[in-house]
C-alpha positions as CSV (number, residue, x, y, z in Angstrom):
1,X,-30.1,-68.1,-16.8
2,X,-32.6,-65.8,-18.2
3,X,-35.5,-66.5,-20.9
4,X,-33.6,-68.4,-23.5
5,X,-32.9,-66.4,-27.0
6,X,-31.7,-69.8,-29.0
7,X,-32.7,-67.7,-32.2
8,X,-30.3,-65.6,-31.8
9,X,-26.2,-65.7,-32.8
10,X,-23.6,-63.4,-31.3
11,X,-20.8,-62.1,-32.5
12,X,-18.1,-60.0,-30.4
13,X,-15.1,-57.5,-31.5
14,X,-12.7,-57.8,-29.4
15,X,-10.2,-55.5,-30.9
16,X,-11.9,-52.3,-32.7
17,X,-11.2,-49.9,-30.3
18,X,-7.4,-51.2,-29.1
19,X,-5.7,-48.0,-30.6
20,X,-7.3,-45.5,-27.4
21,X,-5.4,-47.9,-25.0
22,X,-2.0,-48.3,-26.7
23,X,0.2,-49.2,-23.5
24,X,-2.2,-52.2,-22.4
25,X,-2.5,-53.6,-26.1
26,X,1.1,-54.2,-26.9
27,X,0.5,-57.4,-25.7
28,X,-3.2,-58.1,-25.9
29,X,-6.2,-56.9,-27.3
30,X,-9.1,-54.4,-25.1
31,X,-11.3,-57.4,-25.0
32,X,-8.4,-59.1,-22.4
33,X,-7.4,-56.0,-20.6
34,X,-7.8,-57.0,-16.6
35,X,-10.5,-55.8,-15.0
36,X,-11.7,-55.1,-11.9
37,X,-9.7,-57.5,-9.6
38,X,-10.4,-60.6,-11.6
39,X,-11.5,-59.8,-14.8
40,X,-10.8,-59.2,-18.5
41,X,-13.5,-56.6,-20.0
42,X,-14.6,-59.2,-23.0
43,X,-16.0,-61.2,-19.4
44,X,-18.9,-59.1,-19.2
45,X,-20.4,-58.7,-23.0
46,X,-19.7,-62.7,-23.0
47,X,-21.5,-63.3,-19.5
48,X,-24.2,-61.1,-20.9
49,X,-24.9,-63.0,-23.3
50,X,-24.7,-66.5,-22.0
51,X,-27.3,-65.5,-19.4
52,X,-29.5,-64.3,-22.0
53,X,-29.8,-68.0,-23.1
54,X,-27.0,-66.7,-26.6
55,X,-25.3,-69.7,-26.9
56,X,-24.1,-69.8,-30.4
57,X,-20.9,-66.8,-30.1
58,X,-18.3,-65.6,-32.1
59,X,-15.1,-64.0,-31.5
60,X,-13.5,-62.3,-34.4
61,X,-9.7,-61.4,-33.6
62,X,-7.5,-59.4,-35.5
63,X,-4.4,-59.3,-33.5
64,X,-2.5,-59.8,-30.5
65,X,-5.1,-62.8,-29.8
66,X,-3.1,-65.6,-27.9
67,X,-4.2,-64.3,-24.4
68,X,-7.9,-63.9,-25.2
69,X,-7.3,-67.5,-26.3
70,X,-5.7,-68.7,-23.6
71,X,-8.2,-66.7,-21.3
72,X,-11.8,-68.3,-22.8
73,X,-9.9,-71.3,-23.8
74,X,-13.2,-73.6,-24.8
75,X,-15.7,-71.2,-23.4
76,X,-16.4,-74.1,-20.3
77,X,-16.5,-71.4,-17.7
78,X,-19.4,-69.2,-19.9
79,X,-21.1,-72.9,-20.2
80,X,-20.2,-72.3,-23.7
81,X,-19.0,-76.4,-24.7
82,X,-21.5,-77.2,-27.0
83,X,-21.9,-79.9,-30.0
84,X,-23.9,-77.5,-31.8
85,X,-23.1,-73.8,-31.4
86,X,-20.9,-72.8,-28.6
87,X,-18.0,-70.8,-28.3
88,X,-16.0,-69.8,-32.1
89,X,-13.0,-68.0,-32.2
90,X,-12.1,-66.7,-35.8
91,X,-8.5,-65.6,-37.0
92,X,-7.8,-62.9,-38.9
93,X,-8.1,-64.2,-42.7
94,X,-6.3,-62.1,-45.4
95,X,-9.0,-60.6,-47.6
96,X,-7.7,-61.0,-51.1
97,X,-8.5,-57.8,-52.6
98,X,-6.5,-56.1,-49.8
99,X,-3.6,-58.8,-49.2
100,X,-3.6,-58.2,-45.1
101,X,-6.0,-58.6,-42.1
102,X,-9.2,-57.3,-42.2
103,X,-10.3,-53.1,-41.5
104,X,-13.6,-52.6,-39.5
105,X,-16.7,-54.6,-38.3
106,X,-17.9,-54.7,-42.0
107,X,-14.5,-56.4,-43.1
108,X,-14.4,-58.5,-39.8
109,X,-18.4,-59.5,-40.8
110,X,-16.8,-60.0,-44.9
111,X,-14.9,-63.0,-43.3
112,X,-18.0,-64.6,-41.6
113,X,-20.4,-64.8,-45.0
114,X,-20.0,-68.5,-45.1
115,X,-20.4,-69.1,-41.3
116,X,-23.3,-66.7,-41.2
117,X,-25.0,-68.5,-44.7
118,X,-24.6,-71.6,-42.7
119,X,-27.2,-71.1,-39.6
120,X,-30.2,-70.8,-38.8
121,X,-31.3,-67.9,-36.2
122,X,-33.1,-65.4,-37.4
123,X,-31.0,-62.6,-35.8
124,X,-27.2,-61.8,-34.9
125,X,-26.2,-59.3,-32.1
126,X,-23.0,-57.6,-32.4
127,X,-20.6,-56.0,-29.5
128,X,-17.0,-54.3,-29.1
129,X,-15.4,-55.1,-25.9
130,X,-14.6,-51.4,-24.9
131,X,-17.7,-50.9,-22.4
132,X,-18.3,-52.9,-19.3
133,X,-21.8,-53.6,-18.4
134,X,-23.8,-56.2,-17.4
135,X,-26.4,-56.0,-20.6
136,X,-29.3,-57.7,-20.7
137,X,-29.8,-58.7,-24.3
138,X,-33.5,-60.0,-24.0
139,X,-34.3,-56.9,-23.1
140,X,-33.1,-55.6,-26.2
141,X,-34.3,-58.0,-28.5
142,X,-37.7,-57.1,-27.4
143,X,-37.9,-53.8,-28.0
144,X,-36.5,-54.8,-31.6
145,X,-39.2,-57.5,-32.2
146,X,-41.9,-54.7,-30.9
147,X,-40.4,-51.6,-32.8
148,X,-40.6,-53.6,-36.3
149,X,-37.0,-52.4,-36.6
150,X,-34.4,-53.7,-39.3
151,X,-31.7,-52.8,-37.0
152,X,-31.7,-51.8,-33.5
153,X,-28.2,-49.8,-32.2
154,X,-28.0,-49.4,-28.0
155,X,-26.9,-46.1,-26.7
156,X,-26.4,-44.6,-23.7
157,X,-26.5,-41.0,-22.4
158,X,-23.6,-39.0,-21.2
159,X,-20.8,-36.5,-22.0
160,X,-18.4,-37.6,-24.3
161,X,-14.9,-38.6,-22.2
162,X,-12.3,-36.3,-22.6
163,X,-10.1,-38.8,-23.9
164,X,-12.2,-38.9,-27.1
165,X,-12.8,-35.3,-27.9
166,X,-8.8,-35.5,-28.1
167,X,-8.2,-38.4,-29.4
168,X,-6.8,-37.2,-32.7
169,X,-9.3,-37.9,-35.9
170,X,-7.7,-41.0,-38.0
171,X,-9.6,-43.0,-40.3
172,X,-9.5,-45.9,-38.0
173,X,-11.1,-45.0,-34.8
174,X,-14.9,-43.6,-34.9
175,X,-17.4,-42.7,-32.0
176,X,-20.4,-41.9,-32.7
177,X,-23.3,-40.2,-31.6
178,X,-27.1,-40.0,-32.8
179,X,-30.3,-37.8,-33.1
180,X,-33.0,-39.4,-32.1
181,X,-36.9,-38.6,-33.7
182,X,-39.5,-41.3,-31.8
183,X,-37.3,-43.9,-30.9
184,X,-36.2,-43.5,-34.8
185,X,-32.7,-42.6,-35.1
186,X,-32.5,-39.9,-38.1
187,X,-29.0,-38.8,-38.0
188,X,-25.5,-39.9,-36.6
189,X,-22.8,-38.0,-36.0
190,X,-18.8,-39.0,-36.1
191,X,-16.5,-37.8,-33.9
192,X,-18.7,-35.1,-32.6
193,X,-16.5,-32.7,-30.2
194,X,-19.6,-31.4,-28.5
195,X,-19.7,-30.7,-25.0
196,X,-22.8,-32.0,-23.0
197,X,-25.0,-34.9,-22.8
198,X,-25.2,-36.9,-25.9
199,X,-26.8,-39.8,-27.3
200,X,-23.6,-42.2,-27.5
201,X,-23.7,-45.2,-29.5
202,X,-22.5,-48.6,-28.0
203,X,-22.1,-50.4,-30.9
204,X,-24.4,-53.0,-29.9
205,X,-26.3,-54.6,-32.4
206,X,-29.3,-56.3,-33.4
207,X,-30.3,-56.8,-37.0
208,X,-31.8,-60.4,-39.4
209,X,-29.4,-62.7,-40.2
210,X,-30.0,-62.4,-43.6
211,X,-30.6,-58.7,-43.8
212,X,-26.4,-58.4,-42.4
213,X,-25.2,-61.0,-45.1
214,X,-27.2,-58.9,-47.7
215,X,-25.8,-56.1,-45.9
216,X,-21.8,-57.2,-45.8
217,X,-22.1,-58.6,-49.3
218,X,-23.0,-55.2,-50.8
219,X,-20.2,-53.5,-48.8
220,X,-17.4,-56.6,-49.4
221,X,-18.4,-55.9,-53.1
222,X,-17.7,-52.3,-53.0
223,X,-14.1,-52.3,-50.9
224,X,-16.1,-50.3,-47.9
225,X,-14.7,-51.1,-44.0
226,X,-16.4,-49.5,-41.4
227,X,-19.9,-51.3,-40.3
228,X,-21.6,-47.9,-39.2
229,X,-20.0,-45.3,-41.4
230,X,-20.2,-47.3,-44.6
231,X,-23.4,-49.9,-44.2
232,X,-25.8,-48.2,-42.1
233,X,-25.4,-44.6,-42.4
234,X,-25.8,-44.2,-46.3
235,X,-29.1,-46.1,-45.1
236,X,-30.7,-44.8,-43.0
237,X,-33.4,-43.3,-44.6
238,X,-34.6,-46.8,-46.3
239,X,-33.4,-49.1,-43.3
240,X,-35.8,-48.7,-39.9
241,X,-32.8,-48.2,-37.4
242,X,-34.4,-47.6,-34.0
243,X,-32.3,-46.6,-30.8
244,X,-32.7,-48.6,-27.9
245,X,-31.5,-46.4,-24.6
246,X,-29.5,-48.2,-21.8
247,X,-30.0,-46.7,-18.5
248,X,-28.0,-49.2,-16.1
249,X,-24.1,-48.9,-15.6
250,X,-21.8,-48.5,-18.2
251,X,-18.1,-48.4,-17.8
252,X,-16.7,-47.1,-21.0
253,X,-12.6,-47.4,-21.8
254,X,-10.9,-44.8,-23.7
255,X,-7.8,-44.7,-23.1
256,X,-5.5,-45.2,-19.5
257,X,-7.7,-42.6,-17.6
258,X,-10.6,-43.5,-17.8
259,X,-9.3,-47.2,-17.4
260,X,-7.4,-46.2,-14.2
261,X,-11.2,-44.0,-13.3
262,X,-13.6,-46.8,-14.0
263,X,-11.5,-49.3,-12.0
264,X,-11.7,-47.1,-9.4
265,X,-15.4,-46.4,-9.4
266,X,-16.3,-49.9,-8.3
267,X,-14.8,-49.4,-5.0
268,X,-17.8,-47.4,-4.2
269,X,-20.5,-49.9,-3.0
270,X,-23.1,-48.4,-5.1
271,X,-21.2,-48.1,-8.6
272,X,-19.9,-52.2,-7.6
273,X,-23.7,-53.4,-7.0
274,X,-25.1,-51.2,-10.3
275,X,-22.8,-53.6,-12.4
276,X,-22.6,-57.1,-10.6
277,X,-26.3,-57.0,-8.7
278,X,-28.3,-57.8,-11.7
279,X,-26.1,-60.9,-12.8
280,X,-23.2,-62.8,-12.4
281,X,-20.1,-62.2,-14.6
282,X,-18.2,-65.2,-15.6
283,X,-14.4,-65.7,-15.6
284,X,-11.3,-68.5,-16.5
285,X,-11.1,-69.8,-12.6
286,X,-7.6,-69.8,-11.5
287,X,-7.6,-72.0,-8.3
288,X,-5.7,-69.9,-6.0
289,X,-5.9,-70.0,-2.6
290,X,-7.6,-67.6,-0.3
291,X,-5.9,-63.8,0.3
292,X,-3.6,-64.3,3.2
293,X,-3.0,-61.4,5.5
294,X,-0.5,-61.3,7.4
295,X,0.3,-59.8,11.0
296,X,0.8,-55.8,10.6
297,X,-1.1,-55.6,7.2
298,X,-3.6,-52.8,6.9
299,X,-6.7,-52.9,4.3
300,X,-9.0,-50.4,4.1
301,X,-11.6,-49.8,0.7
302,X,-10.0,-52.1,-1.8
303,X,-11.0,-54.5,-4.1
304,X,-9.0,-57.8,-3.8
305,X,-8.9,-60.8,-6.1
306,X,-7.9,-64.4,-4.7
307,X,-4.1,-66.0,-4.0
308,X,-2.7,-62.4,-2.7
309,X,-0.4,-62.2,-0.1
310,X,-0.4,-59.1,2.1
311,X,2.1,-58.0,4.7
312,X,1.6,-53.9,4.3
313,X,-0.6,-51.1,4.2
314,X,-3.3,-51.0,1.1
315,X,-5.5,-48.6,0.8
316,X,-8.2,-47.2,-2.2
317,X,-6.7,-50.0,-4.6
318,X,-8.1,-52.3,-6.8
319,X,-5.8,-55.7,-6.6
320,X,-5.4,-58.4,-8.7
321,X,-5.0,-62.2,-8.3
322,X,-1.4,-63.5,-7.1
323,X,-0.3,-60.2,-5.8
324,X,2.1,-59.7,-2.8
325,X,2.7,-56.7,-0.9
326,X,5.7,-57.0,1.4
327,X,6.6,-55.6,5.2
328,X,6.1,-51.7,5.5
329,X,4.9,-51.0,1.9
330,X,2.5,-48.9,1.7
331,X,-0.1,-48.5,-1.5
332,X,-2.4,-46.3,-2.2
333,X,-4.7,-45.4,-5.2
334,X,-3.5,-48.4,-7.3
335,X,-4.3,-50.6,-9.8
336,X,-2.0,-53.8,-9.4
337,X,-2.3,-56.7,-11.9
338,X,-1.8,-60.3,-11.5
339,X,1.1,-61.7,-10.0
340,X,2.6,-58.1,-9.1
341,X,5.2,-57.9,-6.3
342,X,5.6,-54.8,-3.7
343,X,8.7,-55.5,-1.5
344,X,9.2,-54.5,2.0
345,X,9.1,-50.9,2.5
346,X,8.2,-49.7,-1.0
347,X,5.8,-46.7,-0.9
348,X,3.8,-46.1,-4.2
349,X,0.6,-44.2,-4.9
350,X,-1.5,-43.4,-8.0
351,X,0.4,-46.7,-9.9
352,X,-1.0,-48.6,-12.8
353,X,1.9,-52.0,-12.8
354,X,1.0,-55.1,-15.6
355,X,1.3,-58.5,-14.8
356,X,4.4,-59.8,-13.5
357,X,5.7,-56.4,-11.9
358,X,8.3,-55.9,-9.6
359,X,8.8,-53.2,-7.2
360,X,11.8,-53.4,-5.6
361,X,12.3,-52.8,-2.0
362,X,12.4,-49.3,-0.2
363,X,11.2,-48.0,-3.6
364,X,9.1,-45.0,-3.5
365,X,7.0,-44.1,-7.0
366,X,3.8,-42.0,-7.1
367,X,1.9,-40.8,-9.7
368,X,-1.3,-38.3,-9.4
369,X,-4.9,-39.1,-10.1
370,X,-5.0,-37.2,-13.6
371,X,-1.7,-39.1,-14.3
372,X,-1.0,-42.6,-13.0
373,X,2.4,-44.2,-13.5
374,X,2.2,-47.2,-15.7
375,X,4.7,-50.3,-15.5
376,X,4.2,-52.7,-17.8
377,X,4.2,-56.3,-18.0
378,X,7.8,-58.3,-16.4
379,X,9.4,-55.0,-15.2
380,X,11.7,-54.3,-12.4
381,X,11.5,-50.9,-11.1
């Protein structure tokens, strides 16, 4: 574990950005998309955390829950079983001015005020689930102590994905982007469709306990949503929101491109060490055995979970747990999920299948690297 931050509460979003991802949400929510082999993406904010001595998180669901719930289950893997703090997963209550689940961090945070007035740190970071790093919080807490700040917002620097800039504008889905003036952020932008480096937020949090209830209170009162757009933008000029800039690896999910791209970037040793190296990421253990190969299988650059069985050829594919690839099939450029099954002789490239997949003997299915086939979750094909 790292330097313990006991003062501090977190408090996770697993489902704010599940709209950009439609095909892998019907069932689930961004925070329990698979990832990498053995993960779901919520693993790394929530191993981030842990191992900066957070021990006192949240989880605030909205819909599609039961597999996040079944995945964290008591939090015992994240060392999260606790008589005081621990691991808290809360439903979605019906706010009573709008008869329905909530909108937005701020109406997520709305149902929290009496679990927030009830403890005692003095600060509460905030995180979505759709970026994958391995975040040292302490770090950040720091440089939020130092700076004086009221609320400090992590950012990163890079072009904005592609997926984004079409993403069509809705009142549901925001990215956003700052201007920076001494480590001061001065302005932020929404749904920018600029080309080039930006400042991207995110949506990591740090800000006083009591500042956020004051904060959430106001905007409960007023009927406004949306934590960024409606609290701290109108703001900024009175609140000291400083930027705190993330240099390591980030792995940010848009949409099923750049999930199908940023799988595929950790089969290069350098992008896999840049996210793993610094700390280890946590997950529910399944208790497979080891990967079995078999005579006549082939395996070359791939990134394989536990409990597979492999008789083929595999090759530039990340593979999940419980996966078995039959006599003579060949795969290339895929992304199987747990418990997928490639019979003898199937040939499929540039394939994206969901748990529980079937692909039926002598089948032959490819895809292309802009465009990968997806098969979701109990098909036959």
């Amino acid at each position: 574990m790292l330097k313990s931050s006991t003062d501090v509460i977190g408090i996770i979003f697993p489902n704010s950005y599940d709209p950009l991802i439609p095909e892998l949400v019907s069932v689930r929510l961004m925070a329990s998309i698979p990832f990498a082999s053995r993960y779901r993406i919520i693993d790394f904010i929530l191993s981030s955390m842990t191992h900066s001595g957070i021990d006192n998180i949240s989880v605030v669901v909205n819909k599609n829950y039961h597999s996040l719930m079944d995945h964290l289950g008591s939090g015992r893997e994240w060392d999260l079983v606790r008589k005081n703090g621990g691991l808290h997963i809360f439903p979605p209550f019906a706010e009573k001015q709008v008869g329905g689940p909530y909108v937005g961090r701020a109406g997520a945070l709305a149902n929290l005020l009496g679990f927030l007035k009830s403890q005692k740190e003095k600060y509460v970071v905030m995180s979505d689930t759709n970026v994958v790093v391995n975040f040292d919080f302490n770090a950040m807490i720091k440089a939020h102590e130092e700076s004086g700040a009221d609320i400090t917002i992590a950012y990163n620097e890079q072009e904005l994905p592609k997926e984004l800039l079409d993403y069509p504008t809705n009142d549901q889905i925001f990215y956003y982007t700052f201007d920076i003036e001494q480590g001061r952020i001065r302005k932020v932008s929404i749904n920018p469709k600029t080309d080039g480096v930006q400042n991207t937020s995110m949506n990591i949090f740090i800000i006083g306990r009591e500042l956020l209830i004051e904060l959430v209170s106001n905007a409960y009162m007023q009927g406004r949503s949306f934590f960024m757009r409606d609290v701290i933008m109108p703001q900024l000029s009175k609140l000291n929101v400083q930027a705190y800039k993330y240099t390591d690896y980030v792995a940010r999910i848009c949409g099923m491109k750049s999930y199908f791209e940023e799988n595929m970037k950790l089969l290069d040793d350098y992008n896999l060490d840049a996210l793993f190296s610094s700390a280890p990421i946590y997950t529910k253990i399944r208790g497979d055995n080891p990967t079995h190969y078999k005579d006549g299988a082939k395996v070359q650059n791939v990134m394989m979970a536990d409990g597979c069985v492999i008789e083929g050829e595999v090759e530039n594919s990340v593979i999940f747990r419980g996966v078995t690839i039959g006599k003579g099939a060949v795969v290339k450029n895929c992304i199987l999920m747990q418990d997928t099954v490639v019979e003898a002789g199937a040939n499929v490239e540039y394939l994206i299948t969901d748990k529980n997949v079937t692909i039926s003997a002598g089948k032959e299915m490819k895809g292309t690297d802009t465009f990968p086939v997806y098969i979701e979750k109990f098909k036959t094909v």
